[in-house]
N, C-alpha and C positions, 0 to 999 in steps of 0.2 A: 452173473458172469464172474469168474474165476480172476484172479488178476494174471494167471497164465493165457488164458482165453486171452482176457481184452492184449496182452501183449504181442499173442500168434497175430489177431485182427488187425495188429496195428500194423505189424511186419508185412502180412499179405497183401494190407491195403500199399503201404508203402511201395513195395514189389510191384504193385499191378501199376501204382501214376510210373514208377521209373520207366516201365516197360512201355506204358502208352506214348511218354514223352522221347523214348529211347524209339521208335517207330515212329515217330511223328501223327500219331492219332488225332492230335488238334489243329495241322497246319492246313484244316481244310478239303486240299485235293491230296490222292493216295498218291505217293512216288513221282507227284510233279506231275502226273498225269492231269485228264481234266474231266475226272471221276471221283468221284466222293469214296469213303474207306467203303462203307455199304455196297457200292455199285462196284469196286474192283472185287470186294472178294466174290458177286456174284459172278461175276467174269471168270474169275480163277476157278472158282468149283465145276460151274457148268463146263470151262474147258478141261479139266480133270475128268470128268465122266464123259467117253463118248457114246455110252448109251442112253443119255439127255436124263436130265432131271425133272418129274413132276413137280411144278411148282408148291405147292403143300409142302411136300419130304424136303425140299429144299431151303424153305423156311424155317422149319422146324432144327435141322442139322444146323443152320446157325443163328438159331436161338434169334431170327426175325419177325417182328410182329407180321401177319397173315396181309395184312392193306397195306403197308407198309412194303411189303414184299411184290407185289401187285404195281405201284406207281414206282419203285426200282425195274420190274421185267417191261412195263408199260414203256418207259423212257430208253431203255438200252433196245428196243425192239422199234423205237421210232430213230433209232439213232444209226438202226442198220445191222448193229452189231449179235442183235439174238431172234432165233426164229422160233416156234409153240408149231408143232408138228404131233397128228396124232399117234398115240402108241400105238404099236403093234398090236399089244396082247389085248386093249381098252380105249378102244376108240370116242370113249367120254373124257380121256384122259390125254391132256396134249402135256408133251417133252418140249423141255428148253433144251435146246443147239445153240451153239456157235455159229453164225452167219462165217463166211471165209474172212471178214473182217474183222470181226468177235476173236476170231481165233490169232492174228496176229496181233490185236490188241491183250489177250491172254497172255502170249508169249512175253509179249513188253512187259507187262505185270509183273511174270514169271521172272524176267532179265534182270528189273529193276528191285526185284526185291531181293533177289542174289545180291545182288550190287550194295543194297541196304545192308542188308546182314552182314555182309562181307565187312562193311566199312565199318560196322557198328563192332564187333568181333576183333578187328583189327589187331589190337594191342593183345591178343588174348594169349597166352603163352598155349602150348599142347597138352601140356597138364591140366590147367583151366579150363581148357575147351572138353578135356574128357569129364571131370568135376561138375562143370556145367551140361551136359550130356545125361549124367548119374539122376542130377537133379529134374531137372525135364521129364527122363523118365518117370522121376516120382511122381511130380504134377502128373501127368498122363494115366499114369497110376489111378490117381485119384480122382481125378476129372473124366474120365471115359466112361 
């Protein structure tokens, strides 16, 4: 490795702990909720899709181990908040919903993470926020 190399690696890794600590990735439960980061963003995505998600494709989109993803849907489905309804098109194939529950807890997810961003962003001047913008889209760029 390159001592360019090792220097981007170091930058990136740096970038990703600020960002984890900058979201609060270690404090346990996601936004004060009383969900783990794993079980909110399942909540967030399934309520972003209302045409339900296969649990596989859902997995996979973020990058969760397959059993792993299974005692996440197992618990939020004993919790009230998600239902497993067969597809339409493949009735071997059942979709995650939002229970009417699910989905107001979504929203809070949704509310609170506004609320995150907002407060974490704060100080950012409208220059910085478009600068920061440029860059994001580079990651996405690269990352998709």
């Amino acid at each position: 490795m390159s001592g360019d190399d090792a220097a981007f690696l170091h930058e990136m890794r740096e970038f990703s702990r600020l960002y984890a600590r900058r979201i609060g990735v270690f404090r346990g439960r996601a936004l004060g909720l009383d969900y783990s980061l794993p079980e909110a963003r399942v909540i967030e995505e399934v309520g972003r899709r209302p045409g339900g998600w296969v649990a596989i494709e859902l997995a996979q989109y973020l990058g969760m181990d397959r059993s792993y993803m299974t005692r996440v849907l197992n618990g939020l489905e004993r919790k009230g908040l998600l239902r497993r309804a067969p597809s339409p098109d493949d009735a071997r194939k059942k979709l995650l919903h939002l229970t009417e529950a699910g989905s107001s807890e979504a929203a809070e997810i949704e509310r609170r993470s506004d609320e995150q961003m907002r407060a974490a962003l704060g100080p950012v001047t409208a220059a910085q926020k478009r600068e920061l913008l440029r860059a994001v889209a580079v990651l996405e760029k690269y990352w998709s």
